[in-house]
gemmi code that builds the backbone of each chain (N, CA, C; Angstrom):
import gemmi

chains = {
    "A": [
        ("UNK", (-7.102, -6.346, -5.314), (-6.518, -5.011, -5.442), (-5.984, -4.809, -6.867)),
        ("UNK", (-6.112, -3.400, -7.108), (-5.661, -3.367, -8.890), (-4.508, -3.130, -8.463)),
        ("UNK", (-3.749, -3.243, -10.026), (-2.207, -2.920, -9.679), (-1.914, -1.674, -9.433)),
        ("UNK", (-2.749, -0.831, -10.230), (-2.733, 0.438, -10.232), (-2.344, 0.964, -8.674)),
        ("UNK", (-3.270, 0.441, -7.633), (-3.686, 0.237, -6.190), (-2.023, 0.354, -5.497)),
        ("UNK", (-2.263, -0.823, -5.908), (-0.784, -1.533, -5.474), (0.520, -0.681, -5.386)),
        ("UNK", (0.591, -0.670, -6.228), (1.699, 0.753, -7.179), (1.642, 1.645, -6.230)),
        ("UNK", (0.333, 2.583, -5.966), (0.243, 3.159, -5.252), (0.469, 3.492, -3.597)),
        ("UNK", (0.165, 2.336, -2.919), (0.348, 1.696, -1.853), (2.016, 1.423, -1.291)),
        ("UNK", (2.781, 0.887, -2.487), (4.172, 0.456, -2.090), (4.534, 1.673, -1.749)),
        ("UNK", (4.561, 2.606, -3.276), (5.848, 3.660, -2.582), (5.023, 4.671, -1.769)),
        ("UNK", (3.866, 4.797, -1.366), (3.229, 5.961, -0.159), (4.007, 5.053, 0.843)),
        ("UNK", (3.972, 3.668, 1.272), (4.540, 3.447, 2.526), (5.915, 3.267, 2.634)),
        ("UNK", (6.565, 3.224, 1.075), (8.150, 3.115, 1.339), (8.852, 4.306, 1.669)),
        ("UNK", (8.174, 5.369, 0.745), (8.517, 7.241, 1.015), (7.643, 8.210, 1.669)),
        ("UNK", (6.430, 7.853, 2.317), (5.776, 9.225, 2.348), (5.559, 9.947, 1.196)),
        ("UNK", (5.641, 10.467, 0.362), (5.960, 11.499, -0.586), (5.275, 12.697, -0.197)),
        ("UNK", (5.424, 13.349, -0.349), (4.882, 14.455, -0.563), (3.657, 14.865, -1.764)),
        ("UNK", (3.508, 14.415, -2.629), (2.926, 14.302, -3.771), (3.279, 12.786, -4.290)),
        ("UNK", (1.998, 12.229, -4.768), (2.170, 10.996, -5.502), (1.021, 10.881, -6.507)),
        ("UNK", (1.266, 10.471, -7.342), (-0.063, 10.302, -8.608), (0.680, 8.849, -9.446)),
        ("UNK", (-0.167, 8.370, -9.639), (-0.224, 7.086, -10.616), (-1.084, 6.829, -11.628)),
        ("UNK", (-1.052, 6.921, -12.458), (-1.747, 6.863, -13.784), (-1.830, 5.539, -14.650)),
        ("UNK", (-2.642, 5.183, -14.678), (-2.918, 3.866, -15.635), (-2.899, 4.207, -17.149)),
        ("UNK", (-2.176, 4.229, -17.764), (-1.987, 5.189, -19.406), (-2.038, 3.774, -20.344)),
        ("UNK", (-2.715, 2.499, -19.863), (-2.601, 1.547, -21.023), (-3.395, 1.429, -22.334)),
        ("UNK", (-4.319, 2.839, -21.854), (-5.305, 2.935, -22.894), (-5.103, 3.472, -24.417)),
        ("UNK", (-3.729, 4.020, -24.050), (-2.884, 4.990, -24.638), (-2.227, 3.652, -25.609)),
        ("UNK", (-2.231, 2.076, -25.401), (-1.285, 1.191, -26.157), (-2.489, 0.016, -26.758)),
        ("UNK", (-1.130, -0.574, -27.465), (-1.766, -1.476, -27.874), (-2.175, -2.913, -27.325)),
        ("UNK", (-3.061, -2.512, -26.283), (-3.688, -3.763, -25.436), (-5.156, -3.580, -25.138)),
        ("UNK", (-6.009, -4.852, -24.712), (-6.774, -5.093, -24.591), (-7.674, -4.008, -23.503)),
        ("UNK", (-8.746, -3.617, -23.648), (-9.703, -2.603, -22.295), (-9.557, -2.646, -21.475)),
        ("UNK", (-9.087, -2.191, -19.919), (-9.141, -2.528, -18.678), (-8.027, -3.389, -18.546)),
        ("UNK", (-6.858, -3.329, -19.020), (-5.340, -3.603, -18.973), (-4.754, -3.051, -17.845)),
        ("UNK", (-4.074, -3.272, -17.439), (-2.613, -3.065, -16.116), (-1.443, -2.909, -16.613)),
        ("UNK", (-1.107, -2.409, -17.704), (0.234, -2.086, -18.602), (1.180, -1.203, -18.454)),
        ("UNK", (0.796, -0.778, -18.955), (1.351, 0.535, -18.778), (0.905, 2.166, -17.769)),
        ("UNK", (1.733, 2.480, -16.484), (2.118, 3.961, -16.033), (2.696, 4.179, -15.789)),
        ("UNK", (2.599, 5.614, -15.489), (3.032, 6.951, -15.172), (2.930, 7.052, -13.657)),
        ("UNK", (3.921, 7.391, -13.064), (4.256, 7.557, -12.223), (4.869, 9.164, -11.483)),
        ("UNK", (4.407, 9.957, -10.300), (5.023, 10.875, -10.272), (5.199, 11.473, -9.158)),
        ("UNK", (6.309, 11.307, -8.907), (6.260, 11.080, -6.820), (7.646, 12.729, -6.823)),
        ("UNK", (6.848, 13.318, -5.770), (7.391, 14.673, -5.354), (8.261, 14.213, -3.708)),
        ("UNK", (9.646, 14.238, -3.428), (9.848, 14.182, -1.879), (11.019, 14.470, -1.722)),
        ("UNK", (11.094, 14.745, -0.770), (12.235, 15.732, -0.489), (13.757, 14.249, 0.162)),
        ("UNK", (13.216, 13.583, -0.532), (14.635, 12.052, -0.289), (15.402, 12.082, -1.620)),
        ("UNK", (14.412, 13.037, -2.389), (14.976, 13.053, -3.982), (16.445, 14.386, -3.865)),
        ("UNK", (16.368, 15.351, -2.888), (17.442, 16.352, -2.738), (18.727, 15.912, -2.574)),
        ("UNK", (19.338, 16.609, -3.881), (21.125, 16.044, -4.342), (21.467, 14.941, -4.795)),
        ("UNK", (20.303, 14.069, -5.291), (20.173, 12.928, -5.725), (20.354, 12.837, -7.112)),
        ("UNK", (21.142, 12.365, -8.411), (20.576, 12.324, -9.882), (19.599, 11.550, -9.999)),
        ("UNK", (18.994, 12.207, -11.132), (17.741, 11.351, -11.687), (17.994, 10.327, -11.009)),
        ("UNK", (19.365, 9.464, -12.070), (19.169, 7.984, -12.049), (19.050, 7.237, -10.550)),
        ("UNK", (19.377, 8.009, -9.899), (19.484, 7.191, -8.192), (17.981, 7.172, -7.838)),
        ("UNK", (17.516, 8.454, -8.336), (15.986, 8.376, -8.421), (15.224, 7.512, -8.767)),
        ("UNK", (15.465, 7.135, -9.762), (14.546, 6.264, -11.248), (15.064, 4.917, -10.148)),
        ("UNK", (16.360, 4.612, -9.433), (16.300, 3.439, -8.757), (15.486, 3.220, -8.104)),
        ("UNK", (15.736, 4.182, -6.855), (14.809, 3.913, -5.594), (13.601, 3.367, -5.937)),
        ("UNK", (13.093, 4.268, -7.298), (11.439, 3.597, -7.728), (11.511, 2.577, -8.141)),
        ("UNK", (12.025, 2.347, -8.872), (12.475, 0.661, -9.824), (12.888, -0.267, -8.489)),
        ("UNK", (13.074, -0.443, -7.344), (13.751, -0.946, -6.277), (12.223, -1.442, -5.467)),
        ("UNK", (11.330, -0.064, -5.578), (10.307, -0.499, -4.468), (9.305, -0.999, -5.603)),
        ("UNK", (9.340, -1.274, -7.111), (8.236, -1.720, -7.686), (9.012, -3.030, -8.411)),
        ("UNK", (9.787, -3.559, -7.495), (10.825, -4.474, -8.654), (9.918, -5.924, -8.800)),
        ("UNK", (8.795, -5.818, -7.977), (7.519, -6.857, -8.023), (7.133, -7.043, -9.371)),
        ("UNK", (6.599, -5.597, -9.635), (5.754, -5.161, -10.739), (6.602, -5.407, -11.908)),
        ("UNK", (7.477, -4.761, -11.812), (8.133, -4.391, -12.837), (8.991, -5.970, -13.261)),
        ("UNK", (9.017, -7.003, -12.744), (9.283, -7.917, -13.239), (8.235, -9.014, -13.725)),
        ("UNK", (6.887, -8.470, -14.241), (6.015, -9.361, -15.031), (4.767, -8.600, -15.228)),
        ("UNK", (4.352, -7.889, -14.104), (2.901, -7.764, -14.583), (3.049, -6.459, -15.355)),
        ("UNK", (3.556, -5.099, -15.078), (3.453, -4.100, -15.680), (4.560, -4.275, -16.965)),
        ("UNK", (3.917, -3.619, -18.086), (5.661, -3.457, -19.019), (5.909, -1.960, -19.378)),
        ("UNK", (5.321, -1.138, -18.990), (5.834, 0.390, -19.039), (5.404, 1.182, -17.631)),
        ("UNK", (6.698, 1.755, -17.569), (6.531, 2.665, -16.174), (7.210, 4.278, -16.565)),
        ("UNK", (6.587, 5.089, -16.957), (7.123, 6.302, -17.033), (7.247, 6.790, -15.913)),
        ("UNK", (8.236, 7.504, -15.447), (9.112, 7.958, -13.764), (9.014, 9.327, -13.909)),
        ("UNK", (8.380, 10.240, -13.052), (8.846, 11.150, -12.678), (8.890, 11.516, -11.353)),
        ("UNK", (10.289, 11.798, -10.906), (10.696, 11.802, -10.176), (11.629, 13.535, -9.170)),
        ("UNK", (11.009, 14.200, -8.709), (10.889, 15.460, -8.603), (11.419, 15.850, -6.917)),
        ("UNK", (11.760, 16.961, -6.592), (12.107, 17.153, -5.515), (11.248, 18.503, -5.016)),
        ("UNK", (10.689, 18.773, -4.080), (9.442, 19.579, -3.689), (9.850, 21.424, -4.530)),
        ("UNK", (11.058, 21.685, -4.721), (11.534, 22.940, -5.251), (11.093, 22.411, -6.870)),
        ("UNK", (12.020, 21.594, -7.272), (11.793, 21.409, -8.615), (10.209, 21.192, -8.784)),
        ("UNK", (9.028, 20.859, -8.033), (7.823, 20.096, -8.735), (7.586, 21.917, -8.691)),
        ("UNK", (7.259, 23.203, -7.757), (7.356, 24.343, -7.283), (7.494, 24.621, -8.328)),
        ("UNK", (8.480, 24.725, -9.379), (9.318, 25.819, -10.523), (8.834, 24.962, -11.628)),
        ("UNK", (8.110, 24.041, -11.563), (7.502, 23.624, -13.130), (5.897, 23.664, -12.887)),
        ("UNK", (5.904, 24.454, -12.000), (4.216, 24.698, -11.575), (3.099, 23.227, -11.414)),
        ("UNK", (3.964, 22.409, -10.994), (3.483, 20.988, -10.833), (3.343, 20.104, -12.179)),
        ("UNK", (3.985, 20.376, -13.114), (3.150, 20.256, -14.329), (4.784, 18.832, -14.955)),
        ("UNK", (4.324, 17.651, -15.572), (5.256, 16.992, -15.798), (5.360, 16.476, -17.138)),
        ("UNK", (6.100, 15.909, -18.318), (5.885, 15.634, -19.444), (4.442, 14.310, -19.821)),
        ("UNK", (3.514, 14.862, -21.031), (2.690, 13.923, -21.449), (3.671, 12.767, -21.559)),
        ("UNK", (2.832, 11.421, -21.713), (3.844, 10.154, -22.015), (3.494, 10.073, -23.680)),
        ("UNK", (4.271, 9.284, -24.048), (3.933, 8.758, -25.168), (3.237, 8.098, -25.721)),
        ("UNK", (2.463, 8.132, -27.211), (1.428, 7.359, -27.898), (2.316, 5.827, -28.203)),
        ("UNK", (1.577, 4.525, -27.764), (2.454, 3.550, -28.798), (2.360, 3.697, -30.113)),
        ("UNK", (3.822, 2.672, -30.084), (3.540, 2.861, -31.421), (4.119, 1.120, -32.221)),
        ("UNK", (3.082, 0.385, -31.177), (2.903, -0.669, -31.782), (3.686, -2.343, -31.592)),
        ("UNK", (5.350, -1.763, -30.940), (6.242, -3.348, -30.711), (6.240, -3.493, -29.812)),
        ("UNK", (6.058, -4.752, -29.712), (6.562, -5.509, -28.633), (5.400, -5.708, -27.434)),
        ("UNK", (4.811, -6.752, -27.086), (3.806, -6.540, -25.978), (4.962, -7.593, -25.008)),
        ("UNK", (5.907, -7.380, -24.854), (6.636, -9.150, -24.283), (6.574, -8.407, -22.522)),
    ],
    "B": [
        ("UNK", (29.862, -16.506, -27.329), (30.007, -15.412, -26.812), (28.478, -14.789, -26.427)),
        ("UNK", (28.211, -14.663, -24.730), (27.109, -14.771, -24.110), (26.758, -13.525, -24.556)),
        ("UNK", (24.839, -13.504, -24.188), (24.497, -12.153, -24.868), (24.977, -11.145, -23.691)),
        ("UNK", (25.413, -11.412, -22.261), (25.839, -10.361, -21.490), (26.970, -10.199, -22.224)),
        ("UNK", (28.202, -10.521, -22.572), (29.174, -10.223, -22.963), (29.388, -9.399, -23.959)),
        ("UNK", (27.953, -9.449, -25.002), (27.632, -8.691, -26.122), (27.836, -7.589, -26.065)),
        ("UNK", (26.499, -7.480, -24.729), (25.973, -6.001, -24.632), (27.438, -5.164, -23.537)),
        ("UNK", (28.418, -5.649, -22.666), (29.407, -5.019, -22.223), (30.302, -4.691, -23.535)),
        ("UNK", (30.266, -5.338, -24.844), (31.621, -5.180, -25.891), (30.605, -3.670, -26.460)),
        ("UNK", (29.406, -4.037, -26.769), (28.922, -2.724, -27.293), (28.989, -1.990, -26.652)),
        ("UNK", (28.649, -1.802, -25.099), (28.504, -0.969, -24.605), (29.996, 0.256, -24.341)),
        ("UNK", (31.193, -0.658, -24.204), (32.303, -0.286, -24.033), (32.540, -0.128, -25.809)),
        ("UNK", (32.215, -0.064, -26.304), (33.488, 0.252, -27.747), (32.416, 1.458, -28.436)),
        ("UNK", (30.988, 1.760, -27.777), (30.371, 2.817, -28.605), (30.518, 3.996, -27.181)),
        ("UNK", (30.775, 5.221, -27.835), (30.686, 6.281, -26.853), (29.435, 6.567, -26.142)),
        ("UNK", (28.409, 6.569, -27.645), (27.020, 6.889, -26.853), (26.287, 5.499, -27.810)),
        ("UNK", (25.791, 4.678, -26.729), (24.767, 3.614, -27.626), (23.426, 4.015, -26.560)),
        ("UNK", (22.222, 3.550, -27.563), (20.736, 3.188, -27.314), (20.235, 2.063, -27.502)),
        ("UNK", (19.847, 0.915, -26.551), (19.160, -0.059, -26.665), (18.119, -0.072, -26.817)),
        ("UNK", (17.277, 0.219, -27.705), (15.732, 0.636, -28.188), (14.875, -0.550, -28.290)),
        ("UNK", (13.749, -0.398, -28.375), (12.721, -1.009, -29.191), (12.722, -0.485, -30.414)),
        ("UNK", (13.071, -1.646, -32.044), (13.010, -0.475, -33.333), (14.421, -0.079, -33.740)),
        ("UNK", (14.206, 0.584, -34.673), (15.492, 1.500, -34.938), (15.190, 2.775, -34.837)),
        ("UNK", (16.201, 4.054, -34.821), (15.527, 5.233, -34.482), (14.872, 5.864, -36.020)),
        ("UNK", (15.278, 5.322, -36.945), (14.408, 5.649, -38.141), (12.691, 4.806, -38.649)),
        ("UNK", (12.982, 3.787, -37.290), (11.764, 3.227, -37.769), (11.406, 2.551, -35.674)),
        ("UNK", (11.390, 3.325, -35.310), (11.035, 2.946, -33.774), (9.692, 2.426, -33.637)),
        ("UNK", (9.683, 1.376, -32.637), (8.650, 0.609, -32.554), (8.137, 0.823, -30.759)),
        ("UNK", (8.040, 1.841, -30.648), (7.868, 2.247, -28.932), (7.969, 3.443, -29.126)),
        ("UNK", (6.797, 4.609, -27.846), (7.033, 6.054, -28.187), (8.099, 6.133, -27.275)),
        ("UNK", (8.355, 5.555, -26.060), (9.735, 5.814, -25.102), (10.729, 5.677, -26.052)),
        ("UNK", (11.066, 4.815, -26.674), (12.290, 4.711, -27.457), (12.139, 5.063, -28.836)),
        ("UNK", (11.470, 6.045, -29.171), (11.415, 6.791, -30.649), (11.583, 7.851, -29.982)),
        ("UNK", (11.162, 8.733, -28.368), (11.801, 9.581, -27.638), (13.127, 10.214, -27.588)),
        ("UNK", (13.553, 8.834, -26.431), (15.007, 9.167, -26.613), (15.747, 9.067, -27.626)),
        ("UNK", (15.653, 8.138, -28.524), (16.498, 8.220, -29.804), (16.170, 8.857, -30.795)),
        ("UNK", (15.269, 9.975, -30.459), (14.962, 11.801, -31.038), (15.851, 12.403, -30.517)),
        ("UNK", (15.924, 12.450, -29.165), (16.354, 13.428, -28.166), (18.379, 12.977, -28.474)),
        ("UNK", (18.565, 11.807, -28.817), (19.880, 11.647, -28.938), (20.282, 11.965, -30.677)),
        ("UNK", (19.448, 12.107, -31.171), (19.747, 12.435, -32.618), (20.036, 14.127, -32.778)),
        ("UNK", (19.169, 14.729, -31.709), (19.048, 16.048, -31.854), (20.420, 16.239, -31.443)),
        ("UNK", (20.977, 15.501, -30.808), (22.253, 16.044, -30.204), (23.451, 16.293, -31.181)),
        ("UNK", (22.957, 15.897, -32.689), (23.856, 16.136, -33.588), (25.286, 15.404, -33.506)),
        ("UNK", (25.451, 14.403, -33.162), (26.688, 13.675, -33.200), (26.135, 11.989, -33.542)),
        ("UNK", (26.767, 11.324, -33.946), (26.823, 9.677, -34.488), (26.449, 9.299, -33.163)),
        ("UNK", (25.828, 7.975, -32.786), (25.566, 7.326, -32.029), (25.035, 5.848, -32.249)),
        ("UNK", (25.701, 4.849, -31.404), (25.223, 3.423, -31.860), (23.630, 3.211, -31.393)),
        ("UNK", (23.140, 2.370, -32.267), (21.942, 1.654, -31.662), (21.672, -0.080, -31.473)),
        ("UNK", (20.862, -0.542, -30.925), (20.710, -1.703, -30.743), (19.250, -2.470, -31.005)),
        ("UNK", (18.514, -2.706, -31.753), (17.268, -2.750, -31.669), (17.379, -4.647, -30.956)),
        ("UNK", (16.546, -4.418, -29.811), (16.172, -5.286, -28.928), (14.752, -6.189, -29.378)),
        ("UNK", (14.138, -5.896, -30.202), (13.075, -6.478, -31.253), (13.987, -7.705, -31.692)),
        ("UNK", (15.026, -6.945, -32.409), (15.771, -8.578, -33.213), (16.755, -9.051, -32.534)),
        ("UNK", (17.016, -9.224, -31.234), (17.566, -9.964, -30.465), (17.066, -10.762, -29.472)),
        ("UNK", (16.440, -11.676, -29.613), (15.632, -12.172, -28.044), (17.111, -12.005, -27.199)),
        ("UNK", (18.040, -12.915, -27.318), (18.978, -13.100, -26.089), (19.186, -11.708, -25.458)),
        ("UNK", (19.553, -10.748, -26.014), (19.576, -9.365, -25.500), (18.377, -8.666, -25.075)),
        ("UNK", (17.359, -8.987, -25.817), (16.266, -8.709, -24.872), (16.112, -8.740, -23.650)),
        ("UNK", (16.071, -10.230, -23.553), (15.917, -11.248, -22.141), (16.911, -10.667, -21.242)),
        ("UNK", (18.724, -10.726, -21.511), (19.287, -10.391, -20.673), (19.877, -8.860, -20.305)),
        ("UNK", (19.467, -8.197, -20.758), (19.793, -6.303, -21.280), (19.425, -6.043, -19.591)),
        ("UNK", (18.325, -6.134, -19.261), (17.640, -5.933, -17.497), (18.359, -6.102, -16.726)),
        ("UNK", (19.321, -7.140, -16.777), (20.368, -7.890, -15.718), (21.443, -6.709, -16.015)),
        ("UNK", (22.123, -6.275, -16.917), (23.215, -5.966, -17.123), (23.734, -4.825, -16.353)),
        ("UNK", (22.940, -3.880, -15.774), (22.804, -3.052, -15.355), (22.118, -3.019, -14.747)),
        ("UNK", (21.134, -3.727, -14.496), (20.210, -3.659, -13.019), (18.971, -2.550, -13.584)),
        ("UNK", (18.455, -2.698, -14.818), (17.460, -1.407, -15.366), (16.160, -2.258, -15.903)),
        ("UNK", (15.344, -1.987, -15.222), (14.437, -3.115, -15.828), (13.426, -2.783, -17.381)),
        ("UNK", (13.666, -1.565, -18.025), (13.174, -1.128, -19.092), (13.794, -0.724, -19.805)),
        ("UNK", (13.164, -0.836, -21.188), (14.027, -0.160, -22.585), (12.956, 1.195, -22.501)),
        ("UNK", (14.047, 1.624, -23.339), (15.266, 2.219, -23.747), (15.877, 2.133, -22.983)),
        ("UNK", (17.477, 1.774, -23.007), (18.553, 2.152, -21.836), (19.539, 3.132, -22.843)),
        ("UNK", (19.954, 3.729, -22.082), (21.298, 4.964, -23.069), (22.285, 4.837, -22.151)),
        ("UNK", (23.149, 4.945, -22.909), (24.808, 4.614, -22.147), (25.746, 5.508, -23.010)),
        ("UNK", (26.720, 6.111, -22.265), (27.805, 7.021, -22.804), (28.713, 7.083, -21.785)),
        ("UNK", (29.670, 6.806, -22.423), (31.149, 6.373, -21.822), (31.050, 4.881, -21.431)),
        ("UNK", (30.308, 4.208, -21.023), (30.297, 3.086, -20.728), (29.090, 3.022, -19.488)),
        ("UNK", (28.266, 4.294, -19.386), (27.531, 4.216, -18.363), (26.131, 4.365, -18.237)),
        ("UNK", (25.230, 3.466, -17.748), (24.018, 3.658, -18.238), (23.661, 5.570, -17.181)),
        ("UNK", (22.997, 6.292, -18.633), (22.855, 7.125, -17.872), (21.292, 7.298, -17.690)),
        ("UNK", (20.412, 6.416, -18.191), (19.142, 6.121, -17.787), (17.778, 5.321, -19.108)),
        ("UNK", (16.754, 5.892, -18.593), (15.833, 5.429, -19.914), (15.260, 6.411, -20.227)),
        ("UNK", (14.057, 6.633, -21.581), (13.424, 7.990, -21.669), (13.398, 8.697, -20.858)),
        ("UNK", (12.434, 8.714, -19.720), (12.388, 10.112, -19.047), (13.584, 10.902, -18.559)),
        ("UNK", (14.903, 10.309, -18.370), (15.887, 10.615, -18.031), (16.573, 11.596, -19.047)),
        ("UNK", (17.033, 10.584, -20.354), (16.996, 11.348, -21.588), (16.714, 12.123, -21.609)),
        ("UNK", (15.132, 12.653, -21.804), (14.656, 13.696, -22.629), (14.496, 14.714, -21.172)),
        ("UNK", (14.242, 14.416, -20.297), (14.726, 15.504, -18.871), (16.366, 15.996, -18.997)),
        ("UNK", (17.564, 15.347, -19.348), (18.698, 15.725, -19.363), (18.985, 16.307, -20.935)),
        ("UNK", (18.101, 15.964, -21.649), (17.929, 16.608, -23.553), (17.772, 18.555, -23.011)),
        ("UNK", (16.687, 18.399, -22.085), (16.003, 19.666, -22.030), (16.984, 20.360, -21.290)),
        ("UNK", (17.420, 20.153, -20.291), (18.478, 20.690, -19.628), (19.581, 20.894, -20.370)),
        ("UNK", (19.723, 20.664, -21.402), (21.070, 20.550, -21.932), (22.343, 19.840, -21.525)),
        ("UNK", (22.223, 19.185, -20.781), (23.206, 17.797, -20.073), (23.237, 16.864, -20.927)),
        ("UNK", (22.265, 16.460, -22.315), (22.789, 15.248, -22.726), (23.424, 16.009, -23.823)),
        ("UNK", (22.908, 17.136, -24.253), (23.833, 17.144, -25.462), (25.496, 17.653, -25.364)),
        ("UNK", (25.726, 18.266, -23.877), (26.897, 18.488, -23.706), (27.548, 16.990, -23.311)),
        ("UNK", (27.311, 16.215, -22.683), (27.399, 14.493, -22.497), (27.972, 14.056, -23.807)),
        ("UNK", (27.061, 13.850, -24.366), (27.335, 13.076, -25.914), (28.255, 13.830, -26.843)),
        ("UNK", (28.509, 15.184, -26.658), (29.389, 15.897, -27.435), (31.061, 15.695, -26.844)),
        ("UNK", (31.111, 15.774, -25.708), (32.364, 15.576, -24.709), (32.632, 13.825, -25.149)),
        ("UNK", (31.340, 12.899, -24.898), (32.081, 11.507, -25.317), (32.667, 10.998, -26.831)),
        ("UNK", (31.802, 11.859, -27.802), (32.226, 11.386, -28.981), (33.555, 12.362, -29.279)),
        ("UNK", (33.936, 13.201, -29.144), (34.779, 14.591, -29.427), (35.348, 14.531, -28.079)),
        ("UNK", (36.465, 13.710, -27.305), (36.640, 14.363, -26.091), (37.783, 15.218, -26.246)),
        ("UNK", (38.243, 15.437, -27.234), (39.211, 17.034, -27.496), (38.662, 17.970, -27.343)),
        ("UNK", (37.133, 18.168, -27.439), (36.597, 19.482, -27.820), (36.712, 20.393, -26.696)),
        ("UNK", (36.829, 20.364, -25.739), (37.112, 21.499, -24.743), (38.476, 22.148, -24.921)),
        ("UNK", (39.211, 21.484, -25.578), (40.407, 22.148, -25.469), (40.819, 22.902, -27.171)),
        ("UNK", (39.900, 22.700, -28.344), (39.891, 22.573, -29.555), (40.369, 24.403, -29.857)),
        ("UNK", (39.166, 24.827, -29.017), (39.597, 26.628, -29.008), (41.012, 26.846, -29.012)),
        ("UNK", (41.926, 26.786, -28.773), (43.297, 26.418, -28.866), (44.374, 26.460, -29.625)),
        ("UNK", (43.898, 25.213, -30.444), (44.397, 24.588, -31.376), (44.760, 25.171, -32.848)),
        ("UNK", (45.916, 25.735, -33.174), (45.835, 26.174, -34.750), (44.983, 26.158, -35.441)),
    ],
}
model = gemmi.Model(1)
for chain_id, residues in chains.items():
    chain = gemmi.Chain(chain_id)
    for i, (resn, *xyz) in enumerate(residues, 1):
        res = gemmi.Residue()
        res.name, res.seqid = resn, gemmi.SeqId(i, " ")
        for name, pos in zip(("N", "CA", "C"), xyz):
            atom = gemmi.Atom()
            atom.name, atom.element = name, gemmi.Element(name[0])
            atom.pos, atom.b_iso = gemmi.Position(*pos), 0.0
            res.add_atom(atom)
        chain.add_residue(res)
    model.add_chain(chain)
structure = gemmi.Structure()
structure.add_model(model)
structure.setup_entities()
């Protein structure tokens, strides 16, 4: 299973979401073809209502704390509640180009 | 003096610090050339930390707070997240009223004042 997969898999069965997308953006860095590095993440559900971000950005960091302790090293979060994804017309920030430090 | 102990003395004695990859004049990560845009725009001083030239803080920065990625941003003493957080609370205008209230916490009452 790719990680990508994986990723995918945890939080559909930890939240349901309502919307989920996962993006493999390692192509975007400085690593090797067909890398597992770096994504984007962008889960819509209504567990996110009255919540701040940051309790948000946990829950995700909580159900990928696998990943996120070796194999992946960038996870961009977005993290949305079914009104808010509604009023930005689904639409969420590009990630960033590297820019070069650190592969650790 | 352990590198956790480090990062609680910085964290507590700067109002608003950034634990980056880089410095914000020479950032070595687009997440953390991000937020430490998005905290510059805010027009007030702010500490930084570049995590490049620290292994020990590297290594232990994750633990300290329970955040497993850089950038972390902290004001008042509190992590208030990493890029996407930042530059989502930049746009809203929450960080720059944040960072203005921690470095200046007179300023609400300044209208006032002789």
């Amino acid at each position: 299973m790719t990680i990508q997969t994986q990723i995918e898999q945890k939080i559909q069965q930890a939240m349901q979401p309502d919307f989920l997308e996962v993006l493999n953006e390692s192509h975007m860095h400085n690593v090797p073809p067909g890398s597992e590095s770096h994504f984007k993440v962008t889960v819509v559900s209504a567990q996110f209502n009255g919540k701040m971000l940051i309790a948000r950005h946990r829950q995700i960091n909580g159900i990928l704390a696998e990943e996120l302790n070796g194999k992946i090293h960038a996870l961009a979060l977005h993290t949305l509640t079914p009104e808010e994804h509604f009023a930005k017309g689904g639409k969420v920030a590009e990630s960033p180009l590297c820019m070069g430090g650190g592969k650790a | 003096m352990s590198a956790l102990d480090r990062i609680d003395q910085a964290v507590k004695s700067n109002p608003v610090i950034i634990f980056m990859k880089g410095t914000p004049q020479m950032p070595q990560c687009g997440f953390s050339s991000r937020a430490s845009q998005a905290l510059m725009a805010c027009g007030e001083e702010f500490a930084y930390v570049n995590v490049l030239g620290d292994p020990e803080i590297f290594q232990d920065l994750p633990q300290y707070a329970n955040w497993p990625t850089f950038p972390q941003v902290y004001i008042n003493g509190e992590l208030i997240g990493g890029c996407d957080i930042t530059l989502e609370m930049y746009q809203n205008g929450e960080l720059q009223k944040m960072v203005k209230e921690a470095v200046k916490p007179d300023a609400a009452t300044e209208g006032d004042a002789a």
